[in-house]
N, C-alpha and C positions, 0 to 999 in steps of 0.2 A: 818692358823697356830693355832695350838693348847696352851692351857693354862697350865703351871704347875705351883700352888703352892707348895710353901716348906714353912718352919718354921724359925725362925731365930736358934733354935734347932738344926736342920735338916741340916742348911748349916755349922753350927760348929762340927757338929758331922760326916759330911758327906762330908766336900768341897770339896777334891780330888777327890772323884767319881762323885761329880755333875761335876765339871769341865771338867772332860770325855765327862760324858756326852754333857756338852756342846759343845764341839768340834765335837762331833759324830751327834748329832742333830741340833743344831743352835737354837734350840728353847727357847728363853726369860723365867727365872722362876721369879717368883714373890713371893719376900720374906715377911711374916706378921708376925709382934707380937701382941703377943694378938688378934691376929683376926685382925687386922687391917693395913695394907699393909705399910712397910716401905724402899722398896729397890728394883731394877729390877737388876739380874742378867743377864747380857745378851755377849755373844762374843763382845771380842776386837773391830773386824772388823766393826761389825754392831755398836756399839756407834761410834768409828772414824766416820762411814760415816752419824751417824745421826747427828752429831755434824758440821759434814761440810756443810748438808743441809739446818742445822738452820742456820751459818754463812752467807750463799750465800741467803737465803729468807731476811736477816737481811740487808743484802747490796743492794738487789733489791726494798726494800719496801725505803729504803733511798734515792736510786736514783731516785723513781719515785715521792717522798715528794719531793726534790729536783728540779724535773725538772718540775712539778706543780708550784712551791712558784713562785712570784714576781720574778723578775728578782737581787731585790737589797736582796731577803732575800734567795738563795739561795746559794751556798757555791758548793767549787770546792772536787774533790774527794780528792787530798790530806789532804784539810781540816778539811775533815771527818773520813777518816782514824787518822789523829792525834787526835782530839776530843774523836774518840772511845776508842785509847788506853789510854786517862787518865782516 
């Protein structure tokens, strides 16, 4: 996959045509001020699903803390689903 920076310039002065772009290529830009990187532009689709892959690594790595621990210090799935949402 290839690299594009832009500028934070570049995305205010240009955003309807990068957004084309984006849809025509899929490919992630990487927005900097000052030289120094503050934002990834990327398709909808592609964060939803990176977003859902952190979720499910995040539930996996709990389940296996989980079923590791002592028997008294481990905790049932609903438990942890509530825990997370507060």
């Amino acid at each position: 996959m290839s690299t594009k920076i832009i500028t934070v310039t570049e995305l205010k002065t240009r955003l309807g045509r990068l957004i084309d772009e984006l849809e025509e290529e899929g490919t992630p830009m990487y927005v900097t001020q000052h030289g120094k990187p503050k934002a990834v532009f990327t398709p909808y689709d592609k964060y939803e699903a990176l977003v859902q892959k952190i979720e499910d690594l995040q539930d996996l790595l709990a389940m296996r803390e989980a079923l590791s621990a002592p028997e008294n210090e481990s905790v049932t799935l609903y438990e942890y689903e509530r825990g997370r949402k507060s």
